[in-house]
C-alpha positions in Angstrom: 0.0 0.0 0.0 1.5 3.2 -1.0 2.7 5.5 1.9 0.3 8.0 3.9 2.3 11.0 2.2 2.3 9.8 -1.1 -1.6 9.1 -0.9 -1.8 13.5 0.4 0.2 14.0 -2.6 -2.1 12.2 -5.0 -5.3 13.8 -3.7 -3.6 17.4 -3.6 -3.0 16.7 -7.1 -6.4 15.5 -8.5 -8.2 18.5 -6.6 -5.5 20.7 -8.7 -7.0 19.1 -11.5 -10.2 19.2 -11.0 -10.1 23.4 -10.1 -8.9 23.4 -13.7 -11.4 21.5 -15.8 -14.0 23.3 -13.9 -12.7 26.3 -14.4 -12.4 25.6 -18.1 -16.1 23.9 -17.8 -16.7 27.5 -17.1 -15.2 29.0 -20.0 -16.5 26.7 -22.6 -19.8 27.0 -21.5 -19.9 31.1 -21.3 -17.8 31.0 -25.2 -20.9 28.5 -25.7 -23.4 30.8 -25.3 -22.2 33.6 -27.5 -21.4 31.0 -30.5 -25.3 29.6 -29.7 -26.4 33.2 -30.1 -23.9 33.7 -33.8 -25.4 30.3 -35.3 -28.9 30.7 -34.7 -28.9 34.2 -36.3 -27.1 33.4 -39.0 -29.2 30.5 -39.9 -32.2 31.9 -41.4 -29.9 34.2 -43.2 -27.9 31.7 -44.7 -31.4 29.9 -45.6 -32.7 32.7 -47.8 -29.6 33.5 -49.2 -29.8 29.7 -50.6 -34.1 30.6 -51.5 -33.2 33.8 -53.0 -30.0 31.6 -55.4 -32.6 29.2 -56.4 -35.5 31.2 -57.4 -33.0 33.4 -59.5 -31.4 30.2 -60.9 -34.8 28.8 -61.7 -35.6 31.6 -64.1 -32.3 31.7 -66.1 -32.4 30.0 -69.9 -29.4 28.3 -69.9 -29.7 28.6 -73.6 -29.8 31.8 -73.4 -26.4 33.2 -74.6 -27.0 36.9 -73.2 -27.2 35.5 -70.1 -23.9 32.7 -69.5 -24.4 30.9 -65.9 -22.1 31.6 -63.8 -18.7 29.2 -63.7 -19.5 28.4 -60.2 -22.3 26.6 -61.2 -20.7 24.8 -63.6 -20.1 21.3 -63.7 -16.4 20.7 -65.1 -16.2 18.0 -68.0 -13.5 16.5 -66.4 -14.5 15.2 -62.7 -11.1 14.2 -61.5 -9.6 16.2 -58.8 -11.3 17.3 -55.4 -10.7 18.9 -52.6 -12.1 17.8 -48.9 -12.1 20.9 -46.5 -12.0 19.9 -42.9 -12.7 21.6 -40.4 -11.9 20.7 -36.4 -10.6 23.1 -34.0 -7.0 24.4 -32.7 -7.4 23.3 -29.5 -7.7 19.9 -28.0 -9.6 18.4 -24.4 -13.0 18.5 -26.2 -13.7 14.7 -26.0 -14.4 12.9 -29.5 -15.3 16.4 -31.2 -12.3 16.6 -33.1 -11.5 13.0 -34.1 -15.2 12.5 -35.1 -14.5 15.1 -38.0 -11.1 13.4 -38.8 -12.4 10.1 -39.4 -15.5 11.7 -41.3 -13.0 13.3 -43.3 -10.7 10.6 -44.1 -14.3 8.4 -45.0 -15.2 11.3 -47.6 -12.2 10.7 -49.5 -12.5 6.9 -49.7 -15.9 7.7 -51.0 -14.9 10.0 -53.6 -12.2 7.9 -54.8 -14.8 5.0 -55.1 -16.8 7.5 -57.2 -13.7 8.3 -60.0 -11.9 10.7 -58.9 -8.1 10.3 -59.7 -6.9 12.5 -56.8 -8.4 14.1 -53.6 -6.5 16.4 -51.2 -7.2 17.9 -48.1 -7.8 21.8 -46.9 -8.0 22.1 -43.2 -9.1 25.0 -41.2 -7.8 24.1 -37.6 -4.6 22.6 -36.2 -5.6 19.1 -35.0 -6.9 18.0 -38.1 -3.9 19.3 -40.6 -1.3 17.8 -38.0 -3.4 14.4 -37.9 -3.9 14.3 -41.8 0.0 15.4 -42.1 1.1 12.6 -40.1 -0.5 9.8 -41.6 0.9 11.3 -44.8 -2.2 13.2 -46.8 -1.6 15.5 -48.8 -2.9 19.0 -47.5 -2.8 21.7 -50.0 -4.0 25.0 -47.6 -4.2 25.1 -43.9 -5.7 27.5 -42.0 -5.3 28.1 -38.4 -7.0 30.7 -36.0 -9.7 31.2 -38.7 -12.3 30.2 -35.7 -11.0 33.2 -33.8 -12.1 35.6 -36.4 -14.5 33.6 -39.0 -16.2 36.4 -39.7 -13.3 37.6 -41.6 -11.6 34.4 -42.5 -14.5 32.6 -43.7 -14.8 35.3 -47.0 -10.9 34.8 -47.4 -11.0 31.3 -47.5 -13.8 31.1 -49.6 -12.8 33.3 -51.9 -9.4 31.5 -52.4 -11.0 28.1 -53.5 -13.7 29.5 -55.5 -10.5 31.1 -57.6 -8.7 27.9 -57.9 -12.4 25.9 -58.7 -12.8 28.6 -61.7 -8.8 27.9 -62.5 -9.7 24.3 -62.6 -7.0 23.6 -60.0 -10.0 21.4 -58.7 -13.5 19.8 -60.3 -15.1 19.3 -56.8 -15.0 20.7 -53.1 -16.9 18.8 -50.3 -17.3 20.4 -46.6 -16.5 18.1 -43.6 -17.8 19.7 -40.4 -20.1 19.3 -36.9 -23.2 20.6 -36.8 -24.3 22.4 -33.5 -27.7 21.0 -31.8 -26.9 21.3 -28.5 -24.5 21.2 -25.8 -24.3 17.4 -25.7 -25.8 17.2 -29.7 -23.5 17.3 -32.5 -24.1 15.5 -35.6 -21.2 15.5 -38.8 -22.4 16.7 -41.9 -20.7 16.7 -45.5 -21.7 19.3 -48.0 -20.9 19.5 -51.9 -20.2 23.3 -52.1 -18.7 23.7 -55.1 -19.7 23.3 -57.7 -22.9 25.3 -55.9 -25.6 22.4 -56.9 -29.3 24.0 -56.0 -32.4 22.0 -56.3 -34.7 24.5 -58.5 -37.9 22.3 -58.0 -37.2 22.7 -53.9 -38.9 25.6 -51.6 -38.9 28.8 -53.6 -38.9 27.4 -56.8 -41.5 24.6 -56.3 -44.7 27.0 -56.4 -43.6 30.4 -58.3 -43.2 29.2 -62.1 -46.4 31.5 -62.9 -44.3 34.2 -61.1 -42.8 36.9 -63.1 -39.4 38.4 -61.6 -38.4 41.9 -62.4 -34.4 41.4 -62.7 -32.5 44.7 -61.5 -29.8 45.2 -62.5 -30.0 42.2 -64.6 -29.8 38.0 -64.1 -25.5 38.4 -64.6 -25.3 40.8 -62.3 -27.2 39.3 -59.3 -25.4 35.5 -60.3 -22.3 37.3 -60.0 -23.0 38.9 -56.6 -25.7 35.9 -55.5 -23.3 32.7 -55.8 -20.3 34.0 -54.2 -22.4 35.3 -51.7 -23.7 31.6 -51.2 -20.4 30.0 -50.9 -18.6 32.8 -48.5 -22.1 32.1 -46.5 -21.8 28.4 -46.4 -18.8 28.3 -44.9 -18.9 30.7 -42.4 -22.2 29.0 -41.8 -19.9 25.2 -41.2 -17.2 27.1 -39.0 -19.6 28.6 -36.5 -21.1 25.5 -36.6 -17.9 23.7 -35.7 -16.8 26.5 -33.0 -20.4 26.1 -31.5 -19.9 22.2 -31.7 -16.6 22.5 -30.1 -17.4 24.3 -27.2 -20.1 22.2 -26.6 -18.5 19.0 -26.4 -15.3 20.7 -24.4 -17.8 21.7 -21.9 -19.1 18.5 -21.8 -16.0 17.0 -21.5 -14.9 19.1 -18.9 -17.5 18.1 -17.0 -16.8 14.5 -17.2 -13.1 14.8 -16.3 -14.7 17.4 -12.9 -17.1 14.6 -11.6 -14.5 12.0 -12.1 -12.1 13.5 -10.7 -14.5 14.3 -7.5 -15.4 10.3 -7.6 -11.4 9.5 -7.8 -11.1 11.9 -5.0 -13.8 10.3 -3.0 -11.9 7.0 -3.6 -8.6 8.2 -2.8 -9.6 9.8 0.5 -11.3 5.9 1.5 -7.7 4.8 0.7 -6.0 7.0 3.0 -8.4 6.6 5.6 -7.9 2.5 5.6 -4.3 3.5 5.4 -3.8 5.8 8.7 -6.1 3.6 10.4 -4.3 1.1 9.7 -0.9 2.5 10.8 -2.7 4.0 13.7 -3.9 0.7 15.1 -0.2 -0.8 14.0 1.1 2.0 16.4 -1.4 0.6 19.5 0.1 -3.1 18.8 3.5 -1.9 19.2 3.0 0.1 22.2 0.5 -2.7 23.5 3.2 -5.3 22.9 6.4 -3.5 24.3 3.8 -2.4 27.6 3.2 -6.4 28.2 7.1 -6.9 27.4 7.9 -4.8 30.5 4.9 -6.7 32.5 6.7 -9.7 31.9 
């Protein structure tokens, strides 16, 4: 059985421990707030954004030379190259969260190569996942860290950088790997197709309007132009506030999971050295019992 001190210096450091996952539980959950608050307005923005694309897109002739659709949404002839953009977080201690998206992420390219494409490479926005996907040797052609700090300025920069290289061709295909936010203890993975931007015309706003006339202002180029990067910069600011949200959420969970078992190990620990000074204590009374009946005798 270890020694009485030894034991002290066990508990002493647990209780260390657990002042600092609570204290973090603390952080994470006030961080999780304010992302909660980002999300859920930006959501119904980012919806009819994606309503106002489709009912525009619904009315263009695609034979109509005057007005060419927009390269963005453009299929390339040649579907061979594609780009998986990952997103996990710069920081680590928030349980499963991060290698959730990894795996996810890794499982997307399988499923792409299945589908024909000749080569697909990785873009990460956060550290854990570009070290993981650099250490089992993918290929990871951008990396972004600290873009969770200030998305709403990374997130246009980003976007704007791969819709460049999708017009260059430097790519045919870009899929989004990311956590959706629920709740606090709900997070669900989702993959999106974002480029080339793929909109159902028969869905929501173009389902019920075909006797609808629009009144185009400036004209259809001009709103495609400003309309589908618009979408795509909106999309994935949309997947990294999801992510941070997701994050925080299942840090603070975490964090609340190492406090209570740390309180339990405590608990345990403090039964252990209990036994153990009892048990020197009454080791103590033998001694002095036996030398007392030593100088009886």
């Amino acid at each position: 059985m270890p020694s009485l001190k030894a034991i002290r210096r066990r508990i002493g450091s647990v209780k260390n421990t657990q002042k600092i996952t609570k204290a973090m539980k603390l952080v994470a959950a006030a961080r999780l707030r304010r992302a909660t608050q980002r999300i859920t307005e930006l959501r119904p923005y980012a919806k009819k954004i994606a309503e106002v694309l489709r009912a525009v897109v619904s009315k263009i002739d695609t034979a109509d030379t005057e007005s060419p659709v927009h390269p963005l949404l453009v299929e390339h002839a040649e579907r061979k190259k594609a780009y998986v953009l990952l997103i996990t977080s710069d920081r680590g201690l928030a349980g499963a969260f991060n290698s959730n998206a990894i795996r996810a992420g890794e499982r997307r390219k399988k499923e792409l190569l299945e589908q024909g494409f000749e080569e697909v490479k990785f873009v990460t926005i956060g550290r854990k996942g570009r070290d993981h996907l650099r250490r089992r040797g993918e290929e990871v052609v951008h990396d972004h860290t600290g873009a969770t700090e200030k998305p709403d300025k990374r997130a246009p920069e980003i976007a704007r950088e791969l819709m460049e290289e999708f017009i260059e061709g430097k790519f045919d295909q870009l899929d989004i790997v990311f956590t959706e936010f629920r709740s606090a203890v709900t997070q669900f993975i989702r993959t999106e197709t974002v480029l080339p931007v793929a909109l159902d015309k028969s869905a929501e706003a173009g389902a019920d309007d075909s006797s609808v006339e629009y009144l185009f202002e400036p004209d259809k180029t001009a709103l495609i132009d400003r309309l589908v990067p618009m979408y795509v910069e909106t999309t994935l600011y949309r997947s990294i506030l999801d992510s941070l949200a997701s994050e925080h959420g299942a840090r603070m969970t975490a964090m609340d999971n190492a406090t209570r078992n740390a309180k339990e190990m405590i608990a345990s620990l403090t039964l252990v050295y209990n036994r153990a000074r009892q048990a020197a204590i009454t080791k103590e009374l033998m001694e002095i019992i036996g030398g007392a009946e030593a100088l009886k005798g």
